[in-house]
C-alpha atoms as one frame of an Amber mdcrd trajectory, in Angstrom:
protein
  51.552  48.148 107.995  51.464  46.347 104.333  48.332  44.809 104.920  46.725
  48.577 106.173  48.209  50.619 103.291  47.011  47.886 100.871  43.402  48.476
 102.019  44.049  52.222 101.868  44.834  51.458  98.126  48.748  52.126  98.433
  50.350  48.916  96.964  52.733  47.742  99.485  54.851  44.401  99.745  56.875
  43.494 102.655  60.976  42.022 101.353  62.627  39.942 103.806  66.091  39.309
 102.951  67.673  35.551 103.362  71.261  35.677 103.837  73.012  32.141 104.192
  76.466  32.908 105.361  76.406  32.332 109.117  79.325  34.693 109.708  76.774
  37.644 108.471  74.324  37.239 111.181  77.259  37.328 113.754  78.762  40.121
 112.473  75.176  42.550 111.980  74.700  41.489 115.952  77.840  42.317 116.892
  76.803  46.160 114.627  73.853  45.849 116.634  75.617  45.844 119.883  78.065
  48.031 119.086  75.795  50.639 118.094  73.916  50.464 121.311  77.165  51.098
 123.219  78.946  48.266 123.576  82.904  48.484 123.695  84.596  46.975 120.689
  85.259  47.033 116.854  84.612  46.001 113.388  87.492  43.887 111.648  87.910
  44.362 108.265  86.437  41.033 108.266  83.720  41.116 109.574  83.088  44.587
 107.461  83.335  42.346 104.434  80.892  39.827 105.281  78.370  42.898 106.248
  79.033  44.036 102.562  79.314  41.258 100.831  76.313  39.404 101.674  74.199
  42.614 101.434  75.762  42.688  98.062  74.652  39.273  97.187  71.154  40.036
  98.130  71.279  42.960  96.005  72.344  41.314  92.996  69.411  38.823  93.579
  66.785  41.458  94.284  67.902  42.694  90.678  67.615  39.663  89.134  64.020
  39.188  90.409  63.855  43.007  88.874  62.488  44.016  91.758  61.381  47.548
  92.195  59.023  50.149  93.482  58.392  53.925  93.632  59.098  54.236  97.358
  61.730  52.315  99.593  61.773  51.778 103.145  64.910  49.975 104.532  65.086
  49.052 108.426  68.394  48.906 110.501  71.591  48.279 110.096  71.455  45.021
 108.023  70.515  46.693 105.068  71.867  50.190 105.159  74.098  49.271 102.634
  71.411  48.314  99.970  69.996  51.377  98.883  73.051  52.437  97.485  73.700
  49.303  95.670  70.272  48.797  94.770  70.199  52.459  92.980  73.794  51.392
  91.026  71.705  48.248  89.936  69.185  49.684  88.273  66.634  50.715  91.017
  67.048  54.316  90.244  64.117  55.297  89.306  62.447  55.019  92.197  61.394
  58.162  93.805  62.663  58.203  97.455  64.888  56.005  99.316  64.163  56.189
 103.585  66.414  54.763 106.095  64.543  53.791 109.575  66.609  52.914 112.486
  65.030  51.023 115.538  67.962  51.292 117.396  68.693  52.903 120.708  71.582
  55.123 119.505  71.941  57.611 122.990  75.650  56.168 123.558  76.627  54.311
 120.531  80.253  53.022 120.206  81.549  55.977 118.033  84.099  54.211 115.715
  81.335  52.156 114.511  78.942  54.940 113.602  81.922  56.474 111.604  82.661
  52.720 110.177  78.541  52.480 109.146  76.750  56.087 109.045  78.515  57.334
 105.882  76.331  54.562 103.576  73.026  57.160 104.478  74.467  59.111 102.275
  72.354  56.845  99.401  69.330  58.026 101.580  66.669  60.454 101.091  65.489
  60.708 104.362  66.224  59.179 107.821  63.351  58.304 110.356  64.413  57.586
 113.905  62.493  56.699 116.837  63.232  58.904 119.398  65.059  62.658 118.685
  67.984  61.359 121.199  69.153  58.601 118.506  69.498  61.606 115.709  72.962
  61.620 115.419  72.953  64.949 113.974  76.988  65.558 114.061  77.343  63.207
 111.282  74.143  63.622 108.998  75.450  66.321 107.015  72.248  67.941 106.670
  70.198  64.854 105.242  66.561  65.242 106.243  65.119  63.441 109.635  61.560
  62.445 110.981  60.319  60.553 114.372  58.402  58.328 114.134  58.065  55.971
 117.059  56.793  52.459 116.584  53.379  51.371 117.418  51.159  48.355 118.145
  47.895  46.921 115.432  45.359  46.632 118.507  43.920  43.769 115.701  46.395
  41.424 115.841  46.109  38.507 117.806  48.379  39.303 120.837  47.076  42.337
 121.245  43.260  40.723 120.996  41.075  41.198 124.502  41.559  37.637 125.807
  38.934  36.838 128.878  41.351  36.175 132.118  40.096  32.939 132.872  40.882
  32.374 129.253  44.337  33.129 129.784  45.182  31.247 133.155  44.168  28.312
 131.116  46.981  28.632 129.009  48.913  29.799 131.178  48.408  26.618 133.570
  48.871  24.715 130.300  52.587  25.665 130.718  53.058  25.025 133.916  52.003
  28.471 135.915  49.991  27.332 138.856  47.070  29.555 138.669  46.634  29.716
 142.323  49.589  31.821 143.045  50.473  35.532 141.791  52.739  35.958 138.298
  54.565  38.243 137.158  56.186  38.262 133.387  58.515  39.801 130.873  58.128
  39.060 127.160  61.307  39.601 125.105  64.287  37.639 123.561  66.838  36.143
 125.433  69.304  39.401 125.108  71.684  41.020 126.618  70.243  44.800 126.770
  66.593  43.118 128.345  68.815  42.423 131.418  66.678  38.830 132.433  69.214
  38.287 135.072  67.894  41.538 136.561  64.673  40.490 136.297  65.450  37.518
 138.101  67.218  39.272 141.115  64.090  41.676 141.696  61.793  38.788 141.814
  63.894  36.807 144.125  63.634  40.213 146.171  60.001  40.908 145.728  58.964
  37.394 146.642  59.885  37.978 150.308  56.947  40.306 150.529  54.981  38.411
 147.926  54.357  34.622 148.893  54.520  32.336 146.752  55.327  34.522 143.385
  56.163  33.464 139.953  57.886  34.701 137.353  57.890  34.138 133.917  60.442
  34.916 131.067  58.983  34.427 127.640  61.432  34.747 124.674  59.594  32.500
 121.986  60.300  34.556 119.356  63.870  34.087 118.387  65.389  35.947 115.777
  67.042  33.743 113.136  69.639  36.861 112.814  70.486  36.383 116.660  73.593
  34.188 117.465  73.927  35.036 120.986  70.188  33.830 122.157  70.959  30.292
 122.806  74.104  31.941 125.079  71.986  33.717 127.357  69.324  31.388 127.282
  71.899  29.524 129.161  73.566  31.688 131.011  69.852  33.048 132.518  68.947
  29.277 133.158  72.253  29.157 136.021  71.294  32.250 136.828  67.866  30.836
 137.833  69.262  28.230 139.896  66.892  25.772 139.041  64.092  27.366 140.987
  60.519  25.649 140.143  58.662  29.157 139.801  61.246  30.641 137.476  59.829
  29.606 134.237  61.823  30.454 131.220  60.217  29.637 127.901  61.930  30.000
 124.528  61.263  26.918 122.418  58.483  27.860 120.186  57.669  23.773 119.275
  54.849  21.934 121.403  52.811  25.255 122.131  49.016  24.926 123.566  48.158
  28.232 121.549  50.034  30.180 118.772  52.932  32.333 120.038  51.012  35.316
 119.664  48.426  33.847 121.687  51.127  32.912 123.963  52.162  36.108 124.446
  48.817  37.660 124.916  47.921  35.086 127.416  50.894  35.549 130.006  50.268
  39.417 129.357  46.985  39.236 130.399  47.240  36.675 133.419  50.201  38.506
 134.889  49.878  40.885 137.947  52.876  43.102 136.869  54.668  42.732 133.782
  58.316  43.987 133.310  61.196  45.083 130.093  63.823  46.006 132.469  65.977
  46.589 129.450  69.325  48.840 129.709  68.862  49.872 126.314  65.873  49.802
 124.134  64.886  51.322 120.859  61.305  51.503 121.419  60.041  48.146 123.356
  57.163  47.263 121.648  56.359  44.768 124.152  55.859  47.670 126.721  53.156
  49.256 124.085  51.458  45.668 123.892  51.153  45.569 128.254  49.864  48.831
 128.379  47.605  48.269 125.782  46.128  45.790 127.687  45.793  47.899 130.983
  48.522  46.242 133.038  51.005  48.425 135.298  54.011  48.191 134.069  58.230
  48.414 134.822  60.639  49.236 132.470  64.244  49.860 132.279  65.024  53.832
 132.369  66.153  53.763 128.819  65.711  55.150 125.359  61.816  53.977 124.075
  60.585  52.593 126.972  60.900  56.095 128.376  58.887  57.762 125.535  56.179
  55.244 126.862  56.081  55.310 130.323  55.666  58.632 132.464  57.074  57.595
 135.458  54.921  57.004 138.274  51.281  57.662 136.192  51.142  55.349 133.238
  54.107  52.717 134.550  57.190  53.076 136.399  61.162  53.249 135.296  63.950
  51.392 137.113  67.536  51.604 137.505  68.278  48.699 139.150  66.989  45.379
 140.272  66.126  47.028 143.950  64.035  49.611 142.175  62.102  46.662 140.271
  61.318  44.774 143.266  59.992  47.834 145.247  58.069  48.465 142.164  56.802
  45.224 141.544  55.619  45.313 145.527  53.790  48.133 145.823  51.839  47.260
 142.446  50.778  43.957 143.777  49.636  45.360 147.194  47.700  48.458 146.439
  44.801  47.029 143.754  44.322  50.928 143.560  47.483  51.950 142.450  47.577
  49.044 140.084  44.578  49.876 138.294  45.046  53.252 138.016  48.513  53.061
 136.246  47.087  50.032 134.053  44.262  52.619 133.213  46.677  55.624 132.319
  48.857  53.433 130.685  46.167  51.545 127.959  45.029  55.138 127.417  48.324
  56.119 126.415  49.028  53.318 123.724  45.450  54.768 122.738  46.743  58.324
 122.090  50.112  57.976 120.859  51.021  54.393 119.969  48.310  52.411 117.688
  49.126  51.614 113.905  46.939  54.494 112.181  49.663  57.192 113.665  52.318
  55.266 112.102  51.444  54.765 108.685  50.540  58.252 109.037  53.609  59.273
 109.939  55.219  57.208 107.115  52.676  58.529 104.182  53.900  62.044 105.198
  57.616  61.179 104.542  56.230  59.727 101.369  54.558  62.592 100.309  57.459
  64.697 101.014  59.403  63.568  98.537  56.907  61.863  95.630  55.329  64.029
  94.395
């Protein structure tokens, strides 16, 4: 996005905040779970260590006398700023926009009422999906969708020759002589791996020989509980030689990116069998590239996937691996889904639409 509204002659700058405290990662993934349903609640503790450190950063930012005419704040980890930010000194900026990614359809409730009230500094909301509005509590402040989307120029998202791809592929240990199959996504608890793991065991009795591959390279520095499932997916696996789970970035044959294209590309089927899911842009990036593909019947990945034409949606790991069967036994049915799905990520889901969506929210309240 900053790199395409710079060329459209909109200067843009991308701020990535640096807390140090441990304790505040913890506590903005355990807001993150919360508000995607998980039981629970806030101490006053942990509330403190959300604030404070988003106060620290605030203080810096005004240091630095940072500014700009138009603000746009993602998630939960920095709802908090643009209120501080405007009693800094940042008030003369023109508009102040709030985007949540998150998949808000059953959100623990006493943390929305703990957290929602600091939108209030907001002058718009943008949500991905019109089930996350949580209109109850908005009080009337303006809301857009505006679903994510996918730069078809970026390297992951490149075309990448096949044979290309099984190279690298084989480079990490995929024998290239057998079928794969592959989800790309952290090592989390809503992209339900151990899912994943239970439909392949089931699908490889009618696929011989199958592999599967869980790539998760891409670990967020904000995510405490990665190395925890990383584990807890590697029992799960059982030490089976074609479950390969990859989530050290160090040592690569190609740039992560290119990782993730490759295994994309050389996979039969590729899966997010997430329970809940903001948008899934990893979905966007396998349907971009014209593979069938399953996702978890949840929040974004539904948006993207009409059941049955451009991908199927799963409820459970029985589902997955009847999925993931017929796929890899009717080159028809593959092909046309792959088809429907790449075209799509063409009309709904590419970069242009978002930045378009975006500039209209800007305009709304600029001028």
């Amino acid at each position: 996005m900053v790199p395409l509204f710079n060329a459209l002659g909109i200067s843009t700058e991308r701020i990535v905040i640096n807390p140090t405290a441990p304790e505040f990662f913890q506590a903005t993934k355990k807001i993150h779970n919360l508000l995607q349903g998980a039981e629970g609640t806030l101490t006053e503790h942990e509330l403190e260590v959300y604030h404070d450190n988003i106060r620290m950063v605030a203080e810096a930012m005004s240091q630095d006398s940072v500014s700009a005419d138009i603000w746009f704040l993602h998630d939960p980890q920095l709802l908090p700023l643009a209120g501080l930010l405007r009693h800094n000194g940042s008030a003369n900026a023109k508009a102040w926009f709030w985007i949540c990614h998150i998949d808000l359809t059953h959100p623990n409730e006493n943390a929305l009422e703990s957290l929602l009230p600091l939108h209030y500094d907001y002058d718009h909301l943008i949500f991905s999906l019109e089930e996350y509005v949580p209109r109850h509590m908005l009080n009337g402040t303006p809301v857009s969708i505006a679903p994510p989307a996918i730069d078809p120029l970026t390297g992951k998202n490149q075309p990448l020759r096949e044979s290309e791809a099984w190279d690298i592929v084989s480079a990490m240990g995929i024998d290239r002589a057998r079928p794969l199959i592959t989800q790309v996504s952290r090592f989390d608890l809503w992209k339900d791996p151990w899912g994943v793991i239970d439909a392949y065991r089931m699908a490889r009795h009618s696929i011989p020989g199958l592999q599967l591959a869980l790539l998760g390279l891409s670990q967020a520095a904000d995510d405490p509980e990665a190395l925890e499932v990383v584990n807890s997916v590697a029992s799960h696996a059982a030490g089976d030689p074609d479950i390969h789970l990859y989530h050290d970035p160090s040592g690569l044959p190609a740039s992560i990116d290119g990782m993730v294209n490759a295994f994309q590309v050389a996979s039969s089927v590729l899966m997010q069998k997430s329970t809940r899911e903001g948008f899934g842009l990893t979905v966007t990036e396998g349907m971009w590239k014209g593979k069938p593909m399953i996702g978890g019947d949840a929040g974004g990945i539904r948006l993207q996937i009409e059941d049955g034409v451009s991908g199927y949606l799963v409820s459970s790991p029985k589902e997955c691996a009847d999925r993931i069967v017929s796929l890899m036994t009717d080159d028809a049915l593959a092909g046309n889904i792959g088809t429907a799905a790449h075209d799509s990520v063409m009309r709904s889901f590419l970069l242009p639409r978002l930045a378009l969506d975006y500039l209209k929210v800007a305009k709304e309240h600029a001028s």
